[in-house]
C-alpha positions as CSV (number, residue, x, y, z in Angstrom):
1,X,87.9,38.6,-25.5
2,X,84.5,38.0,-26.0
3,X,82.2,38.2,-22.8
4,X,80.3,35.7,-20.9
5,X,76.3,36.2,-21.5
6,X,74.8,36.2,-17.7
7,X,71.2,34.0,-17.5
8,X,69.1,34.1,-15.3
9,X,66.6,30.6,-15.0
10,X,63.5,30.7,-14.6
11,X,61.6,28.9,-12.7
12,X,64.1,27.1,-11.2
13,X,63.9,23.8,-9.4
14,X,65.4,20.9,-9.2
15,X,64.7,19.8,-12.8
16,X,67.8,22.3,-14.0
17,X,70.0,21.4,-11.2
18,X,72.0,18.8,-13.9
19,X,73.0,21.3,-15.8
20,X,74.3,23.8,-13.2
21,X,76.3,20.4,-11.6
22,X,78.0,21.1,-15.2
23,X,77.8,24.9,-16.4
24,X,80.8,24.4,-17.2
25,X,80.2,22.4,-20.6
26,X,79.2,26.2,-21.4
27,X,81.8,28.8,-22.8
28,X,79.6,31.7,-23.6
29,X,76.9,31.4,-20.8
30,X,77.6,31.8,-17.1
31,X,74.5,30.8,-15.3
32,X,74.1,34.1,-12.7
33,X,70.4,33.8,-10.9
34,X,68.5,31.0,-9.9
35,X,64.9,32.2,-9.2
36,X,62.3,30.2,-8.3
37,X,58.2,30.6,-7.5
38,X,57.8,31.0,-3.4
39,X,55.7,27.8,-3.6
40,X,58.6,25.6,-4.3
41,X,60.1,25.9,-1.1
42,X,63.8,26.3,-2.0
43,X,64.1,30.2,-1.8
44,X,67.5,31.4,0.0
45,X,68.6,27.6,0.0
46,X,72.2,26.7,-2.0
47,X,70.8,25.2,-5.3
48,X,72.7,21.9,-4.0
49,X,70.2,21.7,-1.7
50,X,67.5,21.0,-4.1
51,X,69.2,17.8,-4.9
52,X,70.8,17.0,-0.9
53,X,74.1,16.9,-2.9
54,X,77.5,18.6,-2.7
55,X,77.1,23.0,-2.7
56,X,76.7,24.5,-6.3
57,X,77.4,28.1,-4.7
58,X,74.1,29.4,-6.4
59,X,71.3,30.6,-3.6
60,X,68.1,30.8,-5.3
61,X,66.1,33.9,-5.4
62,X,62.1,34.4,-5.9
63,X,63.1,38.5,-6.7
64,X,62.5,38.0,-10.3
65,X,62.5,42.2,-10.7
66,X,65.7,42.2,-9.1
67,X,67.6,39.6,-10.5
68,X,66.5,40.8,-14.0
69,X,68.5,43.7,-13.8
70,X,72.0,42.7,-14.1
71,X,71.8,39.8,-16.5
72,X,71.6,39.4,-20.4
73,X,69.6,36.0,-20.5
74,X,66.7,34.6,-19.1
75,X,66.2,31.0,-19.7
76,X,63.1,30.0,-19.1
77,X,62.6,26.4,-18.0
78,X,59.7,23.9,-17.4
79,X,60.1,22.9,-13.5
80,X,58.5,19.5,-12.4
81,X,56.1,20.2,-11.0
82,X,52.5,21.7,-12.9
83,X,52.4,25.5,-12.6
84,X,50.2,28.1,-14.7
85,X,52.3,29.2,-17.3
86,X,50.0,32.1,-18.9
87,X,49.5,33.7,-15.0
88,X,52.5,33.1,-13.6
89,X,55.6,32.9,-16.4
90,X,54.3,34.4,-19.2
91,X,53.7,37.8,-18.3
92,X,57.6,37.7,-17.1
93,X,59.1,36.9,-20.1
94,X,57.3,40.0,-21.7
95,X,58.6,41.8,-19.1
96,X,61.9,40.2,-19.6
97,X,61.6,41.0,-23.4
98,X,60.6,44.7,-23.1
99,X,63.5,45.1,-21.0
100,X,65.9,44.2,-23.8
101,X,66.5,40.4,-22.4
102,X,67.6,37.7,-25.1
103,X,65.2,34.7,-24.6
104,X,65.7,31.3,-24.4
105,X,62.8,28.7,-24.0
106,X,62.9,24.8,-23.3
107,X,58.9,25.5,-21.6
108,X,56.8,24.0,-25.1
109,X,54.4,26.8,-26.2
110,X,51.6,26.8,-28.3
111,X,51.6,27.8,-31.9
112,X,50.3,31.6,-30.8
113,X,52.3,31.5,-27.9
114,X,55.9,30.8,-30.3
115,X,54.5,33.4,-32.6
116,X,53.7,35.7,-30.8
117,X,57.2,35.7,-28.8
118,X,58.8,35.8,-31.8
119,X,57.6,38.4,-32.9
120,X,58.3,40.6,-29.7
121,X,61.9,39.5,-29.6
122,X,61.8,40.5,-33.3
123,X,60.2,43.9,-32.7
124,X,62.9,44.7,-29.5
125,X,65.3,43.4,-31.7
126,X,66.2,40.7,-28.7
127,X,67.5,36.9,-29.5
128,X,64.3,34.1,-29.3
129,X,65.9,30.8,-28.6
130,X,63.3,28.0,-28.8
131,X,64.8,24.3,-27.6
132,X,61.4,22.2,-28.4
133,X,61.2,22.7,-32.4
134,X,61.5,19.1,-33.7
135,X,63.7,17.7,-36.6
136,X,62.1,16.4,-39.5
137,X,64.1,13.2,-40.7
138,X,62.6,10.9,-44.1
139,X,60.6,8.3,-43.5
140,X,60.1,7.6,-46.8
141,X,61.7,4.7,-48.2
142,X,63.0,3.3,-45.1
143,X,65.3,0.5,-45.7
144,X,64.8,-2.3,-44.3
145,X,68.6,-3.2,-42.4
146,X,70.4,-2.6,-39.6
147,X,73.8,-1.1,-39.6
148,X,76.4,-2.0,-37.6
149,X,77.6,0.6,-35.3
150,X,81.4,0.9,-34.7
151,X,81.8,3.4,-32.1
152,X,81.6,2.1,-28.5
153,X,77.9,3.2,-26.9
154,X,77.3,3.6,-23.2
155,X,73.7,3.5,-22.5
156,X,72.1,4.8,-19.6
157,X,68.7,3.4,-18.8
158,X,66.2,3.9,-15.7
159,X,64.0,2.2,-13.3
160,X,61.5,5.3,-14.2
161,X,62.7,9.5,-14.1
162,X,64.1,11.6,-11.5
163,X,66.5,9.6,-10.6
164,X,69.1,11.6,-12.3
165,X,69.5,9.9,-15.4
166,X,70.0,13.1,-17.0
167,X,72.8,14.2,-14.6
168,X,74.7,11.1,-15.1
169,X,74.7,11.9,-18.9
170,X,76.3,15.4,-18.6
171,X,78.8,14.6,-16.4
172,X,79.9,11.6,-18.0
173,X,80.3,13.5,-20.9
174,X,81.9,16.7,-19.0
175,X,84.6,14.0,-17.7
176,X,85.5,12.1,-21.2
177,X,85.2,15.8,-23.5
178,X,88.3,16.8,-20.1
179,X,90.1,13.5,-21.0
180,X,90.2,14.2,-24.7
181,X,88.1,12.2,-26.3
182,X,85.4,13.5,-28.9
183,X,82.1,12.4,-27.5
184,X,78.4,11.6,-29.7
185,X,75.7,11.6,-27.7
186,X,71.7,11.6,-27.5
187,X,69.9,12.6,-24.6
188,X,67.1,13.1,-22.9
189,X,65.8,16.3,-22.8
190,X,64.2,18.5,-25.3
191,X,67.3,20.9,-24.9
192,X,70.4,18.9,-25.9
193,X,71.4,20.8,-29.3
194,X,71.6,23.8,-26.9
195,X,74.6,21.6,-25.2
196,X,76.1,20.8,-27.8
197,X,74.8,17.2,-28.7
198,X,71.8,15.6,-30.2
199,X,68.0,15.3,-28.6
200,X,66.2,12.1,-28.8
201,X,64.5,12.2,-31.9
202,X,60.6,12.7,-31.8
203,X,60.0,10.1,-34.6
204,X,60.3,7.8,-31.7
205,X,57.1,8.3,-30.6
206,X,54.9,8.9,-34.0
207,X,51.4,7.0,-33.7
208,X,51.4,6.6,-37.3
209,X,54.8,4.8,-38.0
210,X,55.0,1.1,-37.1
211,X,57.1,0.0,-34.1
212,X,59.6,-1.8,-36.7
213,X,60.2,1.1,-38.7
214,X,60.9,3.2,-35.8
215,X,63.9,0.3,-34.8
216,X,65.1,0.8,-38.4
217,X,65.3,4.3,-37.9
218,X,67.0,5.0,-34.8
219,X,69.2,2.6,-36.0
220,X,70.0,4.7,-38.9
221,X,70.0,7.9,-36.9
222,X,73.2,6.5,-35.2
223,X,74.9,5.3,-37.6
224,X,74.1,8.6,-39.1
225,X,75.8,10.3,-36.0
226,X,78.6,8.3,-36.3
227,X,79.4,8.7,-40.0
228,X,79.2,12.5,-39.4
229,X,80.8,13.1,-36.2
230,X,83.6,10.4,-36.0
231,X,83.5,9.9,-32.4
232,X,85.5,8.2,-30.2
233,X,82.6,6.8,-27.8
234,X,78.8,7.6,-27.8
235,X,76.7,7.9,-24.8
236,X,72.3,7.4,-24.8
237,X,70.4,8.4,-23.0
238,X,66.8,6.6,-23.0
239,X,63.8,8.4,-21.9
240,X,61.5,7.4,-19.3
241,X,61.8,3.9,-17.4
242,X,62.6,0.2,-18.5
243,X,59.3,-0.7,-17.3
244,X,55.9,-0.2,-16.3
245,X,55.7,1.4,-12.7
246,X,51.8,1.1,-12.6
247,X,48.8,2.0,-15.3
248,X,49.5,5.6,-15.3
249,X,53.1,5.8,-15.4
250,X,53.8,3.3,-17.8
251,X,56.4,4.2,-20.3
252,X,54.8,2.6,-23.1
253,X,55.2,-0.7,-20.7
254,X,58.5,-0.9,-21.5
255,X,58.4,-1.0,-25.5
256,X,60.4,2.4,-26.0
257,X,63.2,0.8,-23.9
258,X,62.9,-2.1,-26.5
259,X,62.8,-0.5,-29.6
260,X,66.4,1.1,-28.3
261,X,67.8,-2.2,-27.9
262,X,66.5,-3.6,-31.0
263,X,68.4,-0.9,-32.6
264,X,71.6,-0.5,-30.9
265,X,73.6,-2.5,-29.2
266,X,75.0,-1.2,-25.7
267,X,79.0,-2.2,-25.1
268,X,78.7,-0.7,-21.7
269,X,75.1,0.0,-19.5
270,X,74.1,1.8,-16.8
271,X,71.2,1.5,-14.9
272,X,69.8,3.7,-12.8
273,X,67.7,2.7,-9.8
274,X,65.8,4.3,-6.9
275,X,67.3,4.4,-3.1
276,X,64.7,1.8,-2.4
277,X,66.9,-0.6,-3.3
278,X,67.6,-4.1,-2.4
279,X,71.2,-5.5,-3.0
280,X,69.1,-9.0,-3.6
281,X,67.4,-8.0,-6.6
282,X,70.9,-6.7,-8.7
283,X,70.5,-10.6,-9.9
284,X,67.4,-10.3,-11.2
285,X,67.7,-6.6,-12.5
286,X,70.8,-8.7,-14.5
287,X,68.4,-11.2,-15.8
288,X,65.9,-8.7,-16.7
289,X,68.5,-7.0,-18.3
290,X,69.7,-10.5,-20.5
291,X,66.4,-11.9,-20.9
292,X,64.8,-8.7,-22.8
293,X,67.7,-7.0,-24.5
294,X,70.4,-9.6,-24.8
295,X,73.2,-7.8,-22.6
296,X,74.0,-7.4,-19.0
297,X,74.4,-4.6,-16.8
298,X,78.0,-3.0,-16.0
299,X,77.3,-0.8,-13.5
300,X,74.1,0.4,-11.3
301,X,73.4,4.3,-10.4
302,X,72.0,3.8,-7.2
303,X,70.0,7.8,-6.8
304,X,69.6,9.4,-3.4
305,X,66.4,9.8,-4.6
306,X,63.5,7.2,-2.5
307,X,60.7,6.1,-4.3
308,X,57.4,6.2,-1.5
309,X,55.8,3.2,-2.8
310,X,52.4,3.4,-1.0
311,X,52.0,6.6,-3.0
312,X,53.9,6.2,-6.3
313,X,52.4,2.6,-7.0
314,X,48.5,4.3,-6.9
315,X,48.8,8.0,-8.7
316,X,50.0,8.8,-12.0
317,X,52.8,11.1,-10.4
318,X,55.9,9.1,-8.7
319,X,56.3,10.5,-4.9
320,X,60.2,11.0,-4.4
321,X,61.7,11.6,-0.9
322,X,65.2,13.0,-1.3
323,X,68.1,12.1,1.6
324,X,71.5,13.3,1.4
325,X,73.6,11.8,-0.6
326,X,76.5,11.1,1.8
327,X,74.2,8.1,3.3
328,X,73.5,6.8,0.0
329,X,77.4,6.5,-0.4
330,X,77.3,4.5,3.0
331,X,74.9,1.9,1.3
332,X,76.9,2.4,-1.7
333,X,80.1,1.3,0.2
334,X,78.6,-1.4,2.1
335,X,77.2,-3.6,-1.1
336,X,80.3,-3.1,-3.1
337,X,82.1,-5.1,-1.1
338,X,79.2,-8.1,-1.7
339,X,79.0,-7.8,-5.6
340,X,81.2,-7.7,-9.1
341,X,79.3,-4.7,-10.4
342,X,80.3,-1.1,-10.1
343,X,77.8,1.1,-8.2
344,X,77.7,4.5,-8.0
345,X,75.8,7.8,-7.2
346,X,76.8,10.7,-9.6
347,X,76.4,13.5,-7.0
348,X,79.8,12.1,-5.5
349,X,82.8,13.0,-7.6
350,X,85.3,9.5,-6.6
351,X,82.2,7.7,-7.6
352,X,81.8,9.7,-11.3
353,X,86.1,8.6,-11.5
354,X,85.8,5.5,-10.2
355,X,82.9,5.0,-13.3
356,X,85.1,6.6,-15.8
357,X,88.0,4.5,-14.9
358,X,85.3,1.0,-15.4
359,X,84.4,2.0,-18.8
360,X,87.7,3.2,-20.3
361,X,88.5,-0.4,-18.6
362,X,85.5,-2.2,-19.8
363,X,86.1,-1.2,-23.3
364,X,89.5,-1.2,-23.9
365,X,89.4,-5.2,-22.6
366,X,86.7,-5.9,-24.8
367,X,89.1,-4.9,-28.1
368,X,86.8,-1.5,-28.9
369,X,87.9,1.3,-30.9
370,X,88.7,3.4,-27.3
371,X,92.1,4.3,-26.9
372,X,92.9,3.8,-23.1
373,X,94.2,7.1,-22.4
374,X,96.2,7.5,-19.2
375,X,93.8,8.3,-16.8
376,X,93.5,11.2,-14.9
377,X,91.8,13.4,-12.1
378,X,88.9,15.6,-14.0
C-alpha cells in the first residue's frame, strides 16, 4: 500500500487552518508540521487555537530546520498577513529543495521566481507543484444565452472575508462526498484543483472583457461542469463580500457578487456574517438578498470572528477580533429560537449536521434532482 506523503506548511497561520479542519478530503497527503514565523504569535499553540475553535491536535512549530527533516513535502502558503517573501520564505524553499523536498506553492511568484524554482526542482529531480497558474477558457465567440443549470447549487456568499467562508465550503463538501453524493464545486481559493474541485475562474476579473460577457461565461462554465461531471449537487463559493465595506475594501462594490447571480441561480444560500451581528437586521439582510439577486437567504453563518468597526470602517485592512466559538453558539442558540432561518457556526460539528440535514431538506421539498438519502452522523 502506497504511503502517505508527510507536508510540512509553511508559514502557517490561520489562513490554512480550513483545510487542516478537513485533511481528511486528502488520501495521499497527511499534513505532519505546522510552522509558523515567531511574529505571528501562535508558536507552541494547538492549531485550533488560531481559529478559538475545537483542537486540531497539530502544535505549531517556528523550527523550520527541524521540522524539515522528517517530512517529504513542504507546502508553502501565503499567510494573511504581509510578510517578505524573498528574505524570509524564499531562501527556505531552496533549502527545502536542496534537501530533496517536493514543493508545492499556492504563495504567487513572479515569472523569474516560477522559473527559476522550476528549474531547481528540475535539476534535484524534486516535484514543483504551482496552485496559481490560470486556465485559459475561449472568449471568442461568446454566445449570447444563458443555460439552464439542472443540478441543485448551494451558494455561499459573505458580508466581506475571514469569516470562514472558505471553511464552510470544505466541510460541507467533506460531509455530502461521506453521505455519497458526487459533489461539483468552485471555490475560493487559488488552490482548489489541488482538492479536488474547480477554482474560481480568473476571467472573472479581466479589465478588458465587458461585465455582460463575463455573466455569459460563468454561466457557461457551469453548465460546462455540470455536463462533464454529472453531479448530484454543486456548491460556490463567491469571493470577497456582497458589498462595499468602505472605499478600500470594496469588492468591486458589490458587482462581482452580481455578475454570480446574473449567472446562476442559487436553490439554497448561505450567508456568512460577522459576530457583530444584530438579530434585527436578518430582515433586511433578507431583503438585500431579494431586492439585488432575486432569492432569499436559507441559512446565515454567523463567524466567531468580530469585526472592530472603529478600525475596519477607516483602513483598507478589516481588523478581526476572534472569541471562542462556544459563546458564539450561545448567541447562536438564543436567536434560533426568535427566527425561521437556520443559523450556524461551522467550527461546531451539530451545527455543520444540523445544516446538512436543512439542505438535503430544502431541496428535496422543492422537487430537485437530490435524492434524500437517509441521513446520517458524518
Amino acid at each position: 500500500m502506497q504511503t502517505c506523503k508527510k507536508i510540512m506548511v509553511y508559514p502557517f497561520d490561520k489562513e490554512f487552518l480550513p483545510i487542516i479542519r478537513n485533511q481528511d478530503l486528502f488520501i495521499d497527503y497527511k499534513f505532519d508540521k505546522l510552522v509558523t514565523l515567531s511574529g505571528f504569535g501562535i508558536v507552541n499553540k494547538d492549531a485550533g487555537e488560531v481559529d478559538n475553535g475545537p483542537s486540531t491536535e497539530h502544535t505549531i512549530s517556528n523550527d523550520f530546520d527541524e521540522s524539515l527533516k522528517t517530512i517529504d513535502t513542504i507546502w508553502i502558503t501565503k499567510p494573511r498577513y504581509d510578510i517578505d517573501f524573498n528574505k524570509l520564505i524564499y531562501p527556505n524553499i531552496l533549502k527545502s529543495i536542496s534537501k530533496k523536498k517536493n514543493i508545492i506553492c499556492s504563495w504567487p511568484l513572479d515569472s523569474n521566481k516560477f522559473d527559476e524554482l522550476s528549474k531547481k526542482s528540475k535539476d534535484e529531480n524534486v516535484d514543483f507543484i504551482y496552485l496559481n497558474e490560470k486556465k485559459s477558457i475561449s472568449k471568442n465567440n461568446i454566445e449570447k444565452i444563458r443555460y439552464d443549470i439542472s443540478v441543485p447549487i448551494i451558494l455561499i456568499s459573505g458580508e466581506f472575508e475571514e469569516i470562514q467562508k472558505f471553511l464552510i465550503q470544505l466541510t460541507l463538501r467533506n460531509k455530502l462526498k461521506k453521505l455519497g453524493y458526487n459533489v461539483s464545486q468552485i471555490g475560493t481559493k487559488n488552490y482548489c484543483e489541488f482538492l479536488g474541485f474547480h477554482s474560481f475562474p480568473f476571467f472573472i476579473n479581466e479589465l478588458n472583457l465587458p461585465d455582460s460577457y463575463k455573466v455569459f461565461l460563468f454561466n457557461h462554465y457551469i453548465k460546462q461542469v455540470e455536463i462533464e461531471e454529472n453531479p448530484d449537487v454543486m456548491i460556490i463559493g463567491i469571493p470577497g463580500g456582497v458589498n462595499e465595506i468602505n472605499d478600500s475594501t470594496n469588492y468591486d462594490f458589490g458587482l462581482l457578487s452580481n455578475k454570480i447571480h446574473k449567472a446562476v441561480k442559487p436553490d439554497y444560500v448561505i450567508h456568512c456574517v460577522s459576530n457583530k451581528f444584530d438579530t434585527s437586521t436578518t430582515d433586511s439582510i433578507s431583503k438585500f438578498y431579494i431586492h439585488n439577486y432575486g432569492v432569499d437567504i436559507d441559512c446565515i453563518h454567523i463567524s466567531n470572528e468580530i469585526k472592530n468597526l472603529n478600525i475596519g470602517d477607516i483602513n483598507e485592512n478589516i481588523s478581526l477580533t476572534t472569541q471562542n466559538y462556544k459563546k458564539t453558539l450561545e448567541f447562536i442558540n438564543k436567536i434560533q429560537k426568535t427566527s425561521n432561518k437556520l443559523f450556524i457556526n461551522t467550527l461546531d460539528k451539530n451545527s455543520m449536521e444540523d445544516l446538512v440535514q436543512n439542505i438535503i431538506f430544502t431541496l428535496s421539498d422543492e422537487n430537485k434532482d437530490i435524492e434524500e438519502i437517509k441521513y446520517i452522523e458524518v
